[in-house]
N, C-alpha and C positions, 0 to 999 in steps of 0.2 A: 475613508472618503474616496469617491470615485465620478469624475463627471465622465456623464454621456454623452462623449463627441463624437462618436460614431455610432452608424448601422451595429458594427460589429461588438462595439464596447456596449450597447444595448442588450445584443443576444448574447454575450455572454452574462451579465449581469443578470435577463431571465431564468437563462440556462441554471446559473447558480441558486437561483429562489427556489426554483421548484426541482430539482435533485438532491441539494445538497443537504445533508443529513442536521444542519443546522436549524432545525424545526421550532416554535416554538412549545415551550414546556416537553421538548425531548426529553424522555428518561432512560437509559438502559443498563444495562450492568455494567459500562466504559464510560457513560460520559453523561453528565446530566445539564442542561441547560438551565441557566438560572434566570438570564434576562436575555430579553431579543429584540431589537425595535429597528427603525428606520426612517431615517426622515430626510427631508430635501432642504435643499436653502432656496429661503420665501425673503428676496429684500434684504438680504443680508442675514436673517436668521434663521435657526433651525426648525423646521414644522414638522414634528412627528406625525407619519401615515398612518393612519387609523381606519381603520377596524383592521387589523394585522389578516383578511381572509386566507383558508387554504383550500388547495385543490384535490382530489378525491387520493393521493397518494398521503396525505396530509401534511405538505409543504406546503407554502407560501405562495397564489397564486399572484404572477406576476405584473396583472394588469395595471399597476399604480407606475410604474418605471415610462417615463417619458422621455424623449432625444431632446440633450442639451440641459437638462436636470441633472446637479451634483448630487450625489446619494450617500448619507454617512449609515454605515449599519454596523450595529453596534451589537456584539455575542459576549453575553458573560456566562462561562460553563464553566465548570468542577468537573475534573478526570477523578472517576473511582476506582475501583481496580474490585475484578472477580477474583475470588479466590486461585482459578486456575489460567488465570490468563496474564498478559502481558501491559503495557501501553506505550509508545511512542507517539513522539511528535517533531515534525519541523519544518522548518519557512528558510527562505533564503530570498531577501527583499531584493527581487534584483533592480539594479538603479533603469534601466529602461521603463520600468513602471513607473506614470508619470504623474501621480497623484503621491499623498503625503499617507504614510502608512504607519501603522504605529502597535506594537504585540506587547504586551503585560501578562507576562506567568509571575505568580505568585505560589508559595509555597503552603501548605493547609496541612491540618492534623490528619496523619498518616500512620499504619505502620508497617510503612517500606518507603524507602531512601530514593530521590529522584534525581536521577543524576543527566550533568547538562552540560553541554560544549555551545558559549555562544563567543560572536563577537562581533564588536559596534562597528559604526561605519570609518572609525582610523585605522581597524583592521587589528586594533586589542582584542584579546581572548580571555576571558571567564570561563573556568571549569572546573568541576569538580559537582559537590550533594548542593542540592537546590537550599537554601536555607534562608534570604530573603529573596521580594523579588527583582525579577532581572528586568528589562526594558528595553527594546531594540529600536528604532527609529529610521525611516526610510525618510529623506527627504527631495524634491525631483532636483533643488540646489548642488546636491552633493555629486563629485567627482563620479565617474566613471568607475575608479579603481575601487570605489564602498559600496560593500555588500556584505549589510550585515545580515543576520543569520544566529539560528538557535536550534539545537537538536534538544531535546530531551526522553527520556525513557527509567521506564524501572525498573532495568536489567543496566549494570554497569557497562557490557559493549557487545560488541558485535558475537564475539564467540558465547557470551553466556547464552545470550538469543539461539545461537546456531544449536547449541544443546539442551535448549529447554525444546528446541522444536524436532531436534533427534529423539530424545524422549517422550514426544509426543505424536510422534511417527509410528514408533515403535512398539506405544502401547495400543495402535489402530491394526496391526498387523495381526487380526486373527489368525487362526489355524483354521482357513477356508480349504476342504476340501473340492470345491470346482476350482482350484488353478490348477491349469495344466502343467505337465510333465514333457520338454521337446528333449527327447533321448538322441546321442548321437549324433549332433550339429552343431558345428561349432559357435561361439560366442556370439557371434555377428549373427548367424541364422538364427539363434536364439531370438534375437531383439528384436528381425521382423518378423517372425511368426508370436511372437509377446505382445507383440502393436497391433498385428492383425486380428489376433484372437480378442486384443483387449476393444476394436473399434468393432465389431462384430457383436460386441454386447453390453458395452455401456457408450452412451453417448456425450460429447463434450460438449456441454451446456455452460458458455462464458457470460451469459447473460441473465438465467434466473441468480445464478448462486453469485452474482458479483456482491462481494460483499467487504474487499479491500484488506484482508486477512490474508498473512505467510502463512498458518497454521492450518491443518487438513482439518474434519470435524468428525465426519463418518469413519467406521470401519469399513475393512475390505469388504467384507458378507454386506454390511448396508449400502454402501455402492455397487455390489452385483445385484442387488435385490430390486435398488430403484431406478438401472439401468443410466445411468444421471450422474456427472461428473462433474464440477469445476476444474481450472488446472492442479488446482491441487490435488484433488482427489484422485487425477488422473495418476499426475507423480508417484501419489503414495500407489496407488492399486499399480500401474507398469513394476515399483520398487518389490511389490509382495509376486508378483510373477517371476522377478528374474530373481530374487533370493528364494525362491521354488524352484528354480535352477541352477544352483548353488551359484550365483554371479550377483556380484556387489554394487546396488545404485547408489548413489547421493542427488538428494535432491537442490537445488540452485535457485537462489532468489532475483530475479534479474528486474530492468526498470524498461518498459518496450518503449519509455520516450527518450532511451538512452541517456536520462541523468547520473548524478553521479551526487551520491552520499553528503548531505550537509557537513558530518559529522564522518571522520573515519573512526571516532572512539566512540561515542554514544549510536546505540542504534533508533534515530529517530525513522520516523516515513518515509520510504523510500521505493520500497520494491511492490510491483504491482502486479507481477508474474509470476507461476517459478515453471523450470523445467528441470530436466535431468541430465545426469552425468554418469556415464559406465566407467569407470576407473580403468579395468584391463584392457578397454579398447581405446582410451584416454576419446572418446566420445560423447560430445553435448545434442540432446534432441529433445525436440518440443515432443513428449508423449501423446498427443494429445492428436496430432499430426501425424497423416500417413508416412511413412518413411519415404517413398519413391516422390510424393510433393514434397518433402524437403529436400533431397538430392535434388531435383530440379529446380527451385528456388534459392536455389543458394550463392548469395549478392543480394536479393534483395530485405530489405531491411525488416521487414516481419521477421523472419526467420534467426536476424543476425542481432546478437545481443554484445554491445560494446565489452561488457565485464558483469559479472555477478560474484554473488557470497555464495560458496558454498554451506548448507547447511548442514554438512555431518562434521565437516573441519573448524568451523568459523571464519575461514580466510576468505580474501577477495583476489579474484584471480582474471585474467585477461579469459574470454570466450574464445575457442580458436572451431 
């Protein structure tokens, strides 16, 4: 439930109808929507909005949302799982949201284990395999110090994650004969002639491919082909350039609104970026980004990522 006392608690509430992947009768290989509705309080009661319209993206268009109207919206989905894929998930109710919140994960017929780090607003902790369900409750009553919060996933932690996406790295790294070969220069000139070679022929496109995935999709060859990169793909194709010169990347999951992990054990949602890491030069850089704009941006906060996971190690490690 969420009333709309302001302008701004307005547009964000549009914002959410019509982006958020919360559709009605969504189906995909992650996540299937079961029920979706929305209603306002009429008089003390609840009046479900009807005809649920969408708009040409096929969300939810947002014309029914009026300033000063309470809106309770209500999502019942089922997390499925692809064969080669992952899932997470997490919230962290923080008590400055000033409406009454309230999350039910239940556990459903599976065959893989859902494991979960939560804890309620006394600041008790539940963990371990999901096996009934959990319930977390946000009240605007509650102290300051309660914040409660649930991760869940279906990789037991952060390093399983970091190695299923090593191995998923690594099975993209064709044997592309267009990477070039920089003979005779040392490590560091390697990396800007790697960056420049790579912005010369694929473009970094953070807005067709946004699609809120750690995991790369395309191969090298299919990312030189379609000249069209997300950061990830950036990651991976700069990683298949500098291991063409025998120098070791790791890729890094970072969060650009500088949060920081529900969960340090379960890997639920969290990271919305990644960049890279050269080991020998103990080096972090947005691939994606000319080298000489980030020397010269550097302090401002695009650029600077408080801490990330590495994903060839699993560990979490400070940004320097």
């Amino acid at each position: 439930m969420r009333t709309m006392r302001s302008a701004l608690d307005l547009e964000l509430a549009r914002r959410w109808l019509s982006e958020a992947s919360y559709c009605p009768s969504l189906s995909s290989a992650e996540v299937k929507v079961e029920a979706f509705s929305i209603a306002r309080r009429v008089d003390g009661r609840w009046v479900t909005i009807a005809p649920l319209q969408k708009n040409a993206a096929g969300c939810l268009a947002p014309q029914h949302i009026k300033a000063g109207e309470t809106l309770r919206v209500t999502v019942d989905s089922r997390v499925t799982r692809a064969a080669d894929s992952f899932l997470s998930f997490s919230v962290r109710l923080d008590p400055a949201f000033r409406d009454r919140a309230l999350i039910v994960v239940s556990p459903a017929a599976a065959d893989v284990p859902v494991h979960f780090d939560a804890r309620n607003e006394a600041g008790q902790r539940a963990y371990g395999v999901l096996k009934q369900a959990q319930m977390i409750v946000a009240e605007p009553r509650y102290p300051p110090s309660a914040v409660p919060s649930i991760a869940l996933s279906t990789l037991p932690s952060w390093r399983a994650l970091a190695q299923l996406h090593r191995q998923r790295e690594d099975s993209l790294l064709d044997d592309e004969p267009r990477l070039p070969v920089f003979a005779g220069l040392s490590k560091r000139e390697v990396v800007a002639h790697a960056l420049r070679w790579m912005h010369a022929r694929v473009r970094y496109d953070h807005d067709r491919f946004r699609d809120g995935a750690v995991f790369p999709k395309q191969s090298v060859s299919a990312l030189l082909d379609s000249g069209m990169a997300d950061c990830k793909g950036i990651a991976l194709l700069f990683r298949a350039v500098m291991k063409k010169n025998g120098i070791d990347v790791q890729t890094v999951a970072v969060s650009t609104l500088g949060l920081r992990p529900v969960s340090w054990l379960i890997p639920g949602a969290w990271a919305d970026h990644v960049i890279s890491y050269v080991p020998d030069l103990d080096l972090y850089l947005d691939a994606g980004i000319p080298l000489d704009i980030q020397n010269k941006s550097q302090g401002q906060e695009r650029f600077r990522y408080e801490m990330g996971l590495n994903l060839a190690t699993g560990a979490f490690g400070v940004i320097r």
